[in-house]
C-alpha positions, 0 to 999 in steps of 0.5 A: 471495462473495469473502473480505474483503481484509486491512487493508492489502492493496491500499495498495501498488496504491492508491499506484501508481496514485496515482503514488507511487514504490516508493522513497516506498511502503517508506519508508511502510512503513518509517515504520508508516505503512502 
């Protein structure tokens, strides 16, 4: 069995996928919103 992923751990993929650049991702980050 796989170990649980942290909280948050794949939201850079998620958003990359979803189209986000890597620009809007760290204001995100910047922001706490993730």
């Amino acid at each position: 069995m796989d170990p649980v992923p942290a909280l948050g751990e794949h939201s850079t993929a998620i958003l990359r996928e979803l189209g986000r650049s890597d620009a809007d991702i760290e204001q995100l980050r910047a922001d706490g919103v993730i």
